[in-house]
N, C-alpha and C positions, 0 to 999 in steps of 0.2 A: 200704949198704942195697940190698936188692934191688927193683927199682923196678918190678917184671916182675908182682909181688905184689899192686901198688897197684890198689886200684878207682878209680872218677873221682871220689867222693864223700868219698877219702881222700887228695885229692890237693890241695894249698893253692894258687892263684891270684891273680893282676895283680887286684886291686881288693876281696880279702875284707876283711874289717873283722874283727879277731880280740883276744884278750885275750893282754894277756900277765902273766904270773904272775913274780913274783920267786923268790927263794931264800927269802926272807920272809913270803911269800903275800899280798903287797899286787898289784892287777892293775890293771893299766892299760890303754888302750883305741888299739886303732891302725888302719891299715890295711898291706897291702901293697902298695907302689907299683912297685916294678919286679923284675924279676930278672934274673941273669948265666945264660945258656943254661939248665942244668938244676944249675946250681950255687945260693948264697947270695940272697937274701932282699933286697931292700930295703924296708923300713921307717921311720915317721916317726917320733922321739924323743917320745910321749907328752904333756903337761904336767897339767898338774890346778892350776886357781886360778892359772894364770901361770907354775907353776915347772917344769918341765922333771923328768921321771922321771931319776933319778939308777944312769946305764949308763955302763960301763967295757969297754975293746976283753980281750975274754976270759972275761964274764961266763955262767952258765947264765942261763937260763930256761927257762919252757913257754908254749907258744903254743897257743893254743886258739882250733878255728874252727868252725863251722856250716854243716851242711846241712838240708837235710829230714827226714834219715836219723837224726840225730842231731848229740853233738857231737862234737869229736876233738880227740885233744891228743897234741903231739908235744913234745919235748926242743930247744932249739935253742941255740947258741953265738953272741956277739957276737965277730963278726971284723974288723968296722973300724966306723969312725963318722965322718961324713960333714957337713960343715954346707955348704947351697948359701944363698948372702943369707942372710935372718933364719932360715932354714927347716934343722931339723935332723934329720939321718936315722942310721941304723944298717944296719949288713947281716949277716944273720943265716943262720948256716948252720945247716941242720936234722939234726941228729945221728940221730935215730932214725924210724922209720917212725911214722904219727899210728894211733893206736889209739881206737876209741869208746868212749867214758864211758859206761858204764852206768848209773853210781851218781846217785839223785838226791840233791840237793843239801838238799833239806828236806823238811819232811814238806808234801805239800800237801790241803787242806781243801778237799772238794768243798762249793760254796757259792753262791748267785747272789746278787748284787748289783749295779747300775747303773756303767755306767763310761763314760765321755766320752774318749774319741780326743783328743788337740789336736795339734797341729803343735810338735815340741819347739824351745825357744826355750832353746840354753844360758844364754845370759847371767839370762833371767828362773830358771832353776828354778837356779843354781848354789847363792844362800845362803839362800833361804827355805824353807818349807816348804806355805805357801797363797799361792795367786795371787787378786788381783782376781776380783770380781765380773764386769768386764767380759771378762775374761782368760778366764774359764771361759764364757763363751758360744760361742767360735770352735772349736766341734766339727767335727771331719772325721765322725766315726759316734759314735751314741750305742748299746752295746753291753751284755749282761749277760754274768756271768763264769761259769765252769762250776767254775775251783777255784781258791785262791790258796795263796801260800806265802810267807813271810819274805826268799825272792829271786826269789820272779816269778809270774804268774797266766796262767790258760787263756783265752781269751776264744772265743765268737761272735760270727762278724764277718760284713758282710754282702759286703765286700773285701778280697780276696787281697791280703796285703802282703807285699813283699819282705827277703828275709833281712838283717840286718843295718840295716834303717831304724830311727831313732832316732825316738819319740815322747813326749807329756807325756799322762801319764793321770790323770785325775778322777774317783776311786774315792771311790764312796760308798758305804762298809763298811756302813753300820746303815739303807741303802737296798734293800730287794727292789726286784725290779722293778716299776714303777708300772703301767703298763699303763691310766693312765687315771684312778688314783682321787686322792683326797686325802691329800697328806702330814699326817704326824705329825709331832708333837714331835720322835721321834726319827730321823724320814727329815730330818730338818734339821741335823742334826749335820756340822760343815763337814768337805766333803770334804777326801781325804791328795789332795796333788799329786806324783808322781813321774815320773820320768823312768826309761825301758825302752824294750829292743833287740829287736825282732824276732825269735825263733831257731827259728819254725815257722807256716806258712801254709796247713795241707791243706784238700782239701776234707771237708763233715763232712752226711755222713749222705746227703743229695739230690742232696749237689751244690752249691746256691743258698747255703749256708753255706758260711766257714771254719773253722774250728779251728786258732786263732793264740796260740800261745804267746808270751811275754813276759818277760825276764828285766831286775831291776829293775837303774840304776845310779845314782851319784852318791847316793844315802840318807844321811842324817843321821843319828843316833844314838834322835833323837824317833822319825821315821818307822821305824826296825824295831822301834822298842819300840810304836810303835801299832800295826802289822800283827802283831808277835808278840800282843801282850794279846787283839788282835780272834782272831787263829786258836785261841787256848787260850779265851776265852770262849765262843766258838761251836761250838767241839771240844766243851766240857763240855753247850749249848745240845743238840745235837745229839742228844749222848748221852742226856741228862737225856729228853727227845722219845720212843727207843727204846723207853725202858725202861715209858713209861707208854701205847704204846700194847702 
């Protein structure tokens, strides 16, 4: 690889948090913890629910990481695997130069509705799907959304968040924003609870705003079928709108 090529925003680093993608297309979630000069990769073995991502010394993948700029995915090799105490790693040589993903990944619906910030709690958001009454009061920012999609949503934010922080969001799909008046029947509808990463923080428009994108993880099978149903309902809502003015 010609490294002479690289910009600094296609260049992986000691501390990104990045996906890694199988032969199979299942992805799992890691960081990078060390590296050998400008050689191989250290990385920590994955798990999900307890079990440890299932890697072998010679395996592919791709690795995919985030900037501002966008995201990027490079080609990497497992070249040895590593266990320190309980704590298991791999190290991962990068075969090819990281190239930007253009393509998005789903259709996304311009759309505003009410969404709550909270502090992501693995252990609470792993197997359910609603959190407590109480659970949902401990808002970092109460935010509206600008567009969602079936793997992650736009927000305005009133704080710049950093790349790769994990949050629990309180999206209240059949909620516009309130601004003051009285709920309906259907602004009562119990919010989706899910869990998203960080993967953009600009500023947006003044200044005083951001423009924070979110891509979702850990979903349930329920939770994309109810973000799919809401974005084709309010797809058709939308349309159905156009046409009659």
């Amino acid at each position: 690889m010609d490294m002479n090529m690289v910009t600094d925003d296609e260049v992986i680093i000691i501390g990104d948090k990045v996906d890694l993608v199988t032969q199979m297309g299942t992805v799992y979630r890691t960081m990078i913890e060390d590296r050998l000069d400008d050689g191989p990769f250290l990385a920590g073995i994955p798990s999900r629910k307890g079990a440890y991502m299932h890697v072998e010394q010679g395996d592919d993948l791709y690795l995919v990481f985030y900037r501002e700029t966008g995201r990027y995915i490079t080609q990497m090799k497992v070249i040895a695997l590593e266990k320190r105490g309980e704590i298991r790693y791999m190290w991962l040589l990068q075969k090819t130069l990281a190239q930007k993903n253009q393509r998005r990944e789903a259709f996304r619906l311009p759309v505003s509705f009410d969404v709550q910030i909270l502090e992501y709690m693995e252990d609470v958001n792993d197997d359910i799907e609603y959190l407590a009454d109480e659970v949902r009061a401990i808002a970092l920012e109460v935010v509206s959304s600008r567009d969602v999609s079936v793997t992650g949503i736009a927000l305005i934010t009133k704080k710049k968040y950093e790349l790769g922080e994990d949050f629990l969001l309180c999206m209240h799909l059949y909620r516009t924003p309130t601004s003051g008046r009285s709920l309906t029947a259907v602004d009562k509808t119990p919010p989706l609870h899910i869990a998203a990463t960080v993967r953009r923080s600009i500023p947006w428009r003044t200044g005083n705003t951001f423009n924070t994108g979110m891509q979702f993880f850990g979903m349930t099978k329920t939770m994309s079928e109810d973000i799919a149903r809401y974005v084709l309902t309010e797809q058709q809502r939308q349309i159905k709108r156009r046409r009659l003015i």
